[in-house]
N, C-alpha and C positions, 0 to 999 in steps of 0.2 A: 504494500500500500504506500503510494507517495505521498509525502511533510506535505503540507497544505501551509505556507508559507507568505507575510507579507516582508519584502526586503527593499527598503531604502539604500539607493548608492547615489555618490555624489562623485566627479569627474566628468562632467558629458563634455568636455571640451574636447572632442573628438576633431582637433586641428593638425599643424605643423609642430606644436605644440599638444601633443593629445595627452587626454587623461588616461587612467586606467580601466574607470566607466562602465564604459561602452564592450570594450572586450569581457570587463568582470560580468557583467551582464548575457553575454553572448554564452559565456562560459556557464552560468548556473543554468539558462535557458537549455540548452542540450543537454543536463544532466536528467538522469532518471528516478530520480530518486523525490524530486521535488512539483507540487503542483504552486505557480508563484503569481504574486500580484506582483508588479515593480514598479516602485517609487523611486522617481527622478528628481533629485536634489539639483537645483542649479542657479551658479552662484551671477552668473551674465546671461542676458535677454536671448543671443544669438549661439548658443552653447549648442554646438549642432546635435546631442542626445534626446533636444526638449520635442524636437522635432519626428522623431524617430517612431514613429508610432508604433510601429510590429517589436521595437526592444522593449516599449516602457508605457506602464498603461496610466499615469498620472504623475502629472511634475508639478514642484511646489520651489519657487525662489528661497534663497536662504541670504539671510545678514551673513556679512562678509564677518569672519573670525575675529578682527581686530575688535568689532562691536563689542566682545565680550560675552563670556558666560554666562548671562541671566537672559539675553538679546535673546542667543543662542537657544538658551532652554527654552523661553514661552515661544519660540518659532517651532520647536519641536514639539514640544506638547498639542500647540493648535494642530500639528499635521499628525499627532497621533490621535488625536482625537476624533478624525477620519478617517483615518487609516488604518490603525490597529497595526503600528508596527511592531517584527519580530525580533528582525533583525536588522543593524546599522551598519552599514559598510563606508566610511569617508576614504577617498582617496588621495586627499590632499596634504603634504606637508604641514600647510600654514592651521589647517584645519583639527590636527589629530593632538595639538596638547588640549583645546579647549572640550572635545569629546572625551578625554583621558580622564579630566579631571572632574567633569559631568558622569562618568560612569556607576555612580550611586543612584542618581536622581533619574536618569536614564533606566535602571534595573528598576527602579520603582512605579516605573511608566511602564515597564513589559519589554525592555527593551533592550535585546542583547548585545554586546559585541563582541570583538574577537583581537587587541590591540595590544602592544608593548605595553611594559608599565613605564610610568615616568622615569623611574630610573634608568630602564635599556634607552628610553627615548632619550633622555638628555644626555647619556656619556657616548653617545654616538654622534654629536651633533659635527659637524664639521671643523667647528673651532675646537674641540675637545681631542680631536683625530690621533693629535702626536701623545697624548695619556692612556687611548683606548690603545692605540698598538704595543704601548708598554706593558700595560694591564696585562693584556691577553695574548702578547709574544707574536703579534703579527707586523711583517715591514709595514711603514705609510713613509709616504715622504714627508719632510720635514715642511712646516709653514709656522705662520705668523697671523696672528687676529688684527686685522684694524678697524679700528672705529672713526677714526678722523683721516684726514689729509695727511695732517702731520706723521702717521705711523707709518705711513711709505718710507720716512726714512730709515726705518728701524728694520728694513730689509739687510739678513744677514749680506756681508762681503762676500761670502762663500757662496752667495745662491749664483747659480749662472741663469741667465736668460737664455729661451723664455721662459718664465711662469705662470700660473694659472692662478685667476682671482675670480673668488668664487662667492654667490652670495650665501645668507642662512639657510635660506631653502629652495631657493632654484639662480639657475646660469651660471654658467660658465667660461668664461674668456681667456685663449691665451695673448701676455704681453712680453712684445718683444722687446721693450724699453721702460723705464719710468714714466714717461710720460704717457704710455698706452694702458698701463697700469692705475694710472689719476683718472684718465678716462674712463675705464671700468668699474672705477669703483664708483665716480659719480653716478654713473649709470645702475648700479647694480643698488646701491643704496637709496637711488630716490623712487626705486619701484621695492626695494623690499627689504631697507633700513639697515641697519649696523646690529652686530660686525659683519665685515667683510673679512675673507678667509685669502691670503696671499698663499699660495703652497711651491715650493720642489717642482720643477717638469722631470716627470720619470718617463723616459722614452723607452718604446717596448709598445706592445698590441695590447688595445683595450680589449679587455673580455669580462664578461658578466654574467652573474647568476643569479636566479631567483631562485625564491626557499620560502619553506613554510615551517617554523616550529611550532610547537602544542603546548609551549611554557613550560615545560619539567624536562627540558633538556634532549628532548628528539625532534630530529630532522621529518617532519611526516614525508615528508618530497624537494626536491633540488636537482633544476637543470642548467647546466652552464651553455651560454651564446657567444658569438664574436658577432661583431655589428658588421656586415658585409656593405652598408652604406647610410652615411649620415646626414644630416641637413645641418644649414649653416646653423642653428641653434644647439649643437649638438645631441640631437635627438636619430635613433635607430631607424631609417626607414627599409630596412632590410637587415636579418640577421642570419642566423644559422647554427642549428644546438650542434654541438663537439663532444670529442670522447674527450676527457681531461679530468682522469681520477682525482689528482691534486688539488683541483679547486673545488670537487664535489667536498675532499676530506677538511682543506681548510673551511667549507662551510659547515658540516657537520663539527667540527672542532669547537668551531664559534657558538653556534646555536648552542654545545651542551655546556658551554662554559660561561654564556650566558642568562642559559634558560631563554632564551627569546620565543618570546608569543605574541605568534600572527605571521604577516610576511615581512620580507623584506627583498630589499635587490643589494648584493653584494660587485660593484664597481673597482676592478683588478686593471693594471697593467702589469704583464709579463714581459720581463725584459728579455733580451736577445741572450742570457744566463739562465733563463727558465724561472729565475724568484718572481716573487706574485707580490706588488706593493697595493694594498687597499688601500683607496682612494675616497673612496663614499660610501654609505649606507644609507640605502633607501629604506624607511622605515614603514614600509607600504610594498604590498605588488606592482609591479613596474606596469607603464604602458602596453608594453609586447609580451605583457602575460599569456595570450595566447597560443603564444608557441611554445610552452609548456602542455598545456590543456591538447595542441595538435602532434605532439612527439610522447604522451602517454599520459601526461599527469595533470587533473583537473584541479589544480590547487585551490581555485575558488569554491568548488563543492566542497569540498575537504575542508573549505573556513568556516563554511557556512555550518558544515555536520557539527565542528567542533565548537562553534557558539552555540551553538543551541543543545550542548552536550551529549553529544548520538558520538558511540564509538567509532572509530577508523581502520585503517588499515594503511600502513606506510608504504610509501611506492618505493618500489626496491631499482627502479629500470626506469629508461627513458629512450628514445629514439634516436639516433644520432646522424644526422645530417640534412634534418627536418629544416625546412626554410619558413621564412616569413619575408613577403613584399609587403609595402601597404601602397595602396590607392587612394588620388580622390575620387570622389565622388557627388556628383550637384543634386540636391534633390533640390523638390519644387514645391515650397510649400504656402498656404496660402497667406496674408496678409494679416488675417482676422485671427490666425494662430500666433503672430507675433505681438497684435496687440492685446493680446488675451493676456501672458505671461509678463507684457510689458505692463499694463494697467494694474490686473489683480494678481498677481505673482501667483499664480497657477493655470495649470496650463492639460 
């Protein structure tokens, strides 16, 4: 008999720039296991999810996270009180401390989730990076926090150009001078504030993995990609899962050494010596979670099973040499649907 399930996600930004959304979506829709309503969280009018009609059968605008916790909750409660949500899925960075810390009031409303605790979320944050790889015995390259102009200067002598400046929770720029580095940061802080993260350029192939832990120190699934092509945002529009035991073990090392619950994306460059420097942790399933879901492992079922506490089964295997393209695509939609979402923020 199938879960008879109502699941909220947020991500429709299914751009150049895509959320996770739309795939997490794609992903519990083909599982068997579940009969679903889907609630479309969305934070911009032209969010191309809201649109989607065959993914999602009701969209509800949401206050942007800065608004705060209380914003946040009576926006949530008005749409549970339609909705009868089960389960919350945000796929946002900027979005997942303020759900973290609502997660009482949220369970009191009927409302599950499935998220890092505040503490796996903040000692992974980017400015944190050079503590976490000591902690836990993994390379990272060396960087620097700045919060102002002035802490450009404070770039070690020893770093060579170029380097990556990077914000709290999204973009990433490399600069090939100081000067290209003021630029980014200008940039990167008047969309999403200080610090900003100066790092190391560790040359070597970008490769990536998504994983899902269960909290108590197992890996339920984890399949590593290399990005086969990327957009100038440095975003994946093409990838390809690999055989690469090493990066499966450095994820399963990680997860039991942190207990990490939920997902994440593990962000590697392997240098031309074969050593693995983490770079980032995504504390969320990544945009091209689907090609997990199409090389064997439906990590979103598998989040959803374990929020709503229904036992699992860990994937032992995955596909290897599975690709992923992505596409645009124009749909046509009509006027009176955008001013529906634009006027009453639902849609």
């Amino acid at each position: 008999m199938k879960i008879s399930l109502t699941i909220a996600v947020s991500g429709l930004n299914n751009t150049d720039n895509p959320g996770p959304g739309i795939p997490f979506i794609r992903a519990i829709k083909e599982s068997d296991k579940f009969e679903l309503k889907i609630i479309g969280l969305a934070y911009e009018n032209l969010e191309p999810g809201i649109y989607m009609q065959n993914m999602i059968d009701k969209v509800y605008k949401m206050p942007y996270p800065s608004e705060g916790k209380a914003i946040f909750l009576d926006r949530i409660k008005y749409i549970n009180d339609r909705e009868n949500i089960d389960v919350l899925i945000p796929n946002f960075d900027a979005e997942l401390h303020t759900i973290m810390i609502s997660e009482t009031e949220l369970l009191q409303m009927g409302i599950k989730t499935f998220l890092p605790t505040i503490a796996q979320f903040e000692e992974r944050h980017k400015s944190e990076l050079n503590s976490f790889g000591e902690k836990y015995g993994i390379k990272v390259p060396r960087s620097i926090t700045a919060t102002s102009l002035n802490d450009i200067n404070k770039i070690p002598a020893d770093f060579e150009y170029p380097v990556m400046v990077k914000g709290k929770f999204y973009d990433a720029y490399i600069a090939y001078n100081k000067e290209q580095v003021t630029n980014h940061f200008n940039k990167i802080s008047a969309q999403w504030g200080v610090p900003i993260i100066i790092q190391e350029f560790v040359k070597g192939t970008e490769v990536n993995v998504i994983a899902l832990g269960d909290g108590n120190g197992n890996t339920i699934g984890a399949v590593p990609m290399r990005k086969q092509y990327i957009t100038d945002k440095g975003k994946a529009w093409g990838g390809i899962t690999i055989d690469d035991k090493n990066m499966i073990e450095l994820t399963k090392k990680l997860i039991a050494a942190t207990k990490w619950r939920g997902g994440m994306e593990l962000e590697l460059i392997k240098t031309i010596n074969g050593e693995y420097y983490l770079i980032e942790i995504n504390p969320r399933l990544p945009a091209w979670l689907y090609l997990a879901v199409g090389a064997g492992q439906n990590l979103p079922e598998a989040m959803v099973m374990m929020a709503i506490g229904e036992k699992i089964t860990e994937y032992t295997s995955y596909d290897i040499g599975k690709m992923f393209v992505r596409y645009s695509y124009d749909m046509i939609v009509n006027i009176e649907d955008f001013q529906k979402i634009s006027m009453t923020g639902e849609s």
